[in-house]
Legacy VTK file of the C-alpha trace (Angstrom):
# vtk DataFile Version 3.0
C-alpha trace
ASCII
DATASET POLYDATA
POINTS 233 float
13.017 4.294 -11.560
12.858 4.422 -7.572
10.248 1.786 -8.032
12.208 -1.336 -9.441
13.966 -1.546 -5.991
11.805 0.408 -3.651
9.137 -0.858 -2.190
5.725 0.905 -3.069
4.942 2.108 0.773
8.501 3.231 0.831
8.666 5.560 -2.098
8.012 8.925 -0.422
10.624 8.796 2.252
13.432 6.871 -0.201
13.261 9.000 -2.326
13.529 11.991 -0.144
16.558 10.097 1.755
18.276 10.025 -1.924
17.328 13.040 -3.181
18.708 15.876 -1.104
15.483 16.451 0.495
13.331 16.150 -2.996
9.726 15.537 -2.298
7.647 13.140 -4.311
3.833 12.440 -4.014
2.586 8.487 -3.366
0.782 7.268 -5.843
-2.400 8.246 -5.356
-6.460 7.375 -6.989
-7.303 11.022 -8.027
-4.598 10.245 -11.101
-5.413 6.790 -12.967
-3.199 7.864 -15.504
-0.244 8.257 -13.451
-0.839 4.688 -11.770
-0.933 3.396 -15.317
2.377 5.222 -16.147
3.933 4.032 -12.851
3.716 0.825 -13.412
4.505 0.387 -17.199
7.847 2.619 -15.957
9.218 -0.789 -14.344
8.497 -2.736 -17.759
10.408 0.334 -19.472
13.270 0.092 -17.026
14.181 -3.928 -18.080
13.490 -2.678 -22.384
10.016 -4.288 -22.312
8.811 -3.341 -26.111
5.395 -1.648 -25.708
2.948 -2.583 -29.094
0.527 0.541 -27.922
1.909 3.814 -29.566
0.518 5.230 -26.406
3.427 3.941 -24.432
6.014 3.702 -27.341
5.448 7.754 -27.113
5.524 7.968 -23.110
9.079 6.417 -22.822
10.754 7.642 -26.719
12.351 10.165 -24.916
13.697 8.940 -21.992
17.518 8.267 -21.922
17.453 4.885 -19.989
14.856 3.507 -22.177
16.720 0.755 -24.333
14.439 -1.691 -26.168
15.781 -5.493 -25.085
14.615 -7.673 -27.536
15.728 -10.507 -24.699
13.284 -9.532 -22.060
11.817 -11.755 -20.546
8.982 -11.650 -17.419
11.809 -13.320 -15.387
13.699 -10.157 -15.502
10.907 -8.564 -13.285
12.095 -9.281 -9.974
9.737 -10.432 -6.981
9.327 -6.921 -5.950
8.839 -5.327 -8.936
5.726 -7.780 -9.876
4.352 -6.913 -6.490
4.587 -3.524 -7.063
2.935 -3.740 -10.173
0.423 -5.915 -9.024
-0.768 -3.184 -6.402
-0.596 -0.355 -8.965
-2.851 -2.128 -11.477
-5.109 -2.904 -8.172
-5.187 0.654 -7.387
-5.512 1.964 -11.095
-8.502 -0.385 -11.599
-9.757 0.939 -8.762
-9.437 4.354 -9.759
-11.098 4.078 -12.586
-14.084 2.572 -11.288
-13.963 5.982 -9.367
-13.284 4.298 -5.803
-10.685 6.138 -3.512
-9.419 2.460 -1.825
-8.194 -0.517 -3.543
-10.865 -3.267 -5.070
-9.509 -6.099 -2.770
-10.047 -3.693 0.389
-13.507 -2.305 -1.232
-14.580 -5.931 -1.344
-13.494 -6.741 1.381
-15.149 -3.680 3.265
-18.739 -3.670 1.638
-19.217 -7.435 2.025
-18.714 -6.844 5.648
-21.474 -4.182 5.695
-23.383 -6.162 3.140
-24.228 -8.653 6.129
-25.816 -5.975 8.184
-27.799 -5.932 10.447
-26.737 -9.899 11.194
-23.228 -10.286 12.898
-20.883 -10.539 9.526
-18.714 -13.664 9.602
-15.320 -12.404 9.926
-15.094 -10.109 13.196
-11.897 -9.069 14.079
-10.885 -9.959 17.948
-10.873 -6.256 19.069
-13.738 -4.248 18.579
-14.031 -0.136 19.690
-16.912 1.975 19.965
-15.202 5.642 20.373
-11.971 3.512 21.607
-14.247 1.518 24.280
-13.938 -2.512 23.816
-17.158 -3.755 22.834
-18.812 -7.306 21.768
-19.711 -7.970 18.387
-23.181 -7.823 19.032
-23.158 -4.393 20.613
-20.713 -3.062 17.937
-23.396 -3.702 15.522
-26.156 -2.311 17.484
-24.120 0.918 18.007
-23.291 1.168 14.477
-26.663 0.684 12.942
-27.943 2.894 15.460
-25.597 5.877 14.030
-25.649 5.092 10.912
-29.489 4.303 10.680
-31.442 5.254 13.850
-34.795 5.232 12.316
-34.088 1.237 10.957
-35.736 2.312 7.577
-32.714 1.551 5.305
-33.275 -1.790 3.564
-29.463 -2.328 2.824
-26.426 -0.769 4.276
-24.103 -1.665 1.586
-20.982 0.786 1.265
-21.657 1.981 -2.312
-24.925 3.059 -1.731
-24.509 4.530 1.858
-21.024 6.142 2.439
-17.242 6.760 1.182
-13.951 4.565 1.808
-10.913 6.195 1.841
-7.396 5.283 3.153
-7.048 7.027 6.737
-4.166 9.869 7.029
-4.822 11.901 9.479
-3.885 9.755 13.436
-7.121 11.815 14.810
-9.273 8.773 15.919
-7.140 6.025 14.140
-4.416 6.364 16.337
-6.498 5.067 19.563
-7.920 2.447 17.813
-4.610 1.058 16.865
-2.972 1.855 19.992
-5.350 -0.228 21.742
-4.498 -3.277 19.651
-0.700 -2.987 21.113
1.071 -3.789 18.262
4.929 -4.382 17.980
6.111 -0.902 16.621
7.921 -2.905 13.189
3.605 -4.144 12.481
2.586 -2.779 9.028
-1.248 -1.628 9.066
-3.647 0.073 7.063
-6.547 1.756 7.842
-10.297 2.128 5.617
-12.146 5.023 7.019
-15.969 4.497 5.917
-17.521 8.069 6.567
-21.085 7.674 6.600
-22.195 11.028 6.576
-26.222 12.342 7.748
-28.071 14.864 6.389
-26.025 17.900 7.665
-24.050 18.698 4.843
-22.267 21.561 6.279
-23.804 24.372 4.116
-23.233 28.423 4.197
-26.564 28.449 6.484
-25.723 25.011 8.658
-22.013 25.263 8.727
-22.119 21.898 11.097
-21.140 18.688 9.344
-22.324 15.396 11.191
-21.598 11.382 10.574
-20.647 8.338 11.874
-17.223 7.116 11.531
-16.117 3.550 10.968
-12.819 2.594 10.948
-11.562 -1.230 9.327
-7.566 -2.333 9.917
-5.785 -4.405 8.364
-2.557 -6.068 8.650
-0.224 -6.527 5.472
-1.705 -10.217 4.891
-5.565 -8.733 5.210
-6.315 -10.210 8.067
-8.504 -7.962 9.721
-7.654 -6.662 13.186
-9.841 -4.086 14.832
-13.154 -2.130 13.811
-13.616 1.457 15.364
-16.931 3.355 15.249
-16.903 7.061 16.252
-19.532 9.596 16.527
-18.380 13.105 15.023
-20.019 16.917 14.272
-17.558 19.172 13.409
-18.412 23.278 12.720
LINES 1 234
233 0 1 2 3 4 5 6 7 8 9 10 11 12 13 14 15 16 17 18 19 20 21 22 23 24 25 26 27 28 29 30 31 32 33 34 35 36 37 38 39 40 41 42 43 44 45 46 47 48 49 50 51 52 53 54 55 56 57 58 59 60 61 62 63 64 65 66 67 68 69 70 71 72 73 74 75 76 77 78 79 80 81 82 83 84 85 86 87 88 89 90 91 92 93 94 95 96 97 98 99 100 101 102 103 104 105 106 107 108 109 110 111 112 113 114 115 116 117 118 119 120 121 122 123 124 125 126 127 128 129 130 131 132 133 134 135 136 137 138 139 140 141 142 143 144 145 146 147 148 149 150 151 152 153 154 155 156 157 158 159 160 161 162 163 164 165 166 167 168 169 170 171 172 173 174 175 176 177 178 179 180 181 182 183 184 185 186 187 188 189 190 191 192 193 194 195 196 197 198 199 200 201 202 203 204 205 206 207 208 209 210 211 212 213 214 215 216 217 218 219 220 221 222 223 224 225 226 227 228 229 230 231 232
């Protein structure tokens, strides 16, 4: 119910604010059933009258579920359709078993699609391990991680590494501190792990890859591209 006023990115902490200290999880891809559920919950909260007895049975028992034979898709407010707009995103997404959203996974492989040529859209500030660098040099240092022995004939993300929205501030936080943002700027950050051939097994506990990091501002304009180097034990 949070979500026919709350903004999506807002859930967590709103509903922690209103709920006595309550904790709620964010939507997330490992549950494409709960991103399905979210979002037919704001149809359910204006009486939308579900035809699949899949959904007729999700929302039976639920006290503030009133059938409206009036609704109407007006009755979804501007927020509400946006909020159902990213959930179907996401739950497509999830489905097709990718952990980021298929605008951003678009988006993302394209860009590595064009390798090794420069892709078209570069964003204005470019890091290697938080160090400015030219386009040209970016791409040199990032084939040269991710490929050193140039054998790979494409470097496209689906057959090469794993997207995943960044949580952690280790590494994103100096890329995005470098682009010196106003503190009110609303960005997201794709980490693309591409990972070598130490695995990190019981005999080779060391784990080794090549990190790139995309963000993006809230219109998908993309701002900054970090590569980093890391081997952890």
């Amino acid at each position: 119910m949070f979500l026919t006023d709350t903004p999506l990115d807002k859930l967590v902490e709103t509903y922690k604010a209103e709920c006595a200290g309550m904790e709620t999880k964010a939507p997330s891809y490992e549950d494409c059933g709960q991103l399905d559920y979210l979002r037919n919950c704001i149809f359910a909260a204006h009486g939308f009258a579900f035809e699949k007895k899949k959904w007729k049975k999700a929302f039976a028992d639920k006290p503030w579920y009133q059938i409206k034979p009036e609704f109407k898709a007006s009755m979804v407010s501007p927020l509400e359709r946006a909020t159902v707009t990213a959930l179907n995103d996401q739950g497509k997404a999830c489905k097709d078993g990718k952990n980021i959203s298929a605008g951003d996974h678009a988006r993302i492989k394209k860009w590595f699609d064009a390798l090794p040529k420069v892709p078209d859209e570069m964003a204005k500030v470019l890091f290697i391990d938080t160090q400015k660098a030219k386009p040209a040099e970016l791409i040199a240092a990032l084939i040269e991680e991710i490929d050193p022995e140039k054998k790979a004939k494409s470097y496209a993300l689906d057959k090469r590494a794993s997207a995943s929205y960044e949580t952690s501030e280790y590494g994103e936080s100096d890329v995005i501190s470098n682009l010196k943002l106003p503190k009110d700027a609303k960005v997201r950050t794709v980490l693309v792990d591409f990972m070598s051939d130490t695995h990190g097994t019981e005999d080779n506990p060391l784990m080794e890859g090549t990190h790139v990091r995309f963000v993006f501002d809230d219109k998908d304009a993309l701002l900054a591209i970090g590569v980093s180097h890391y081997l952890y034990d």
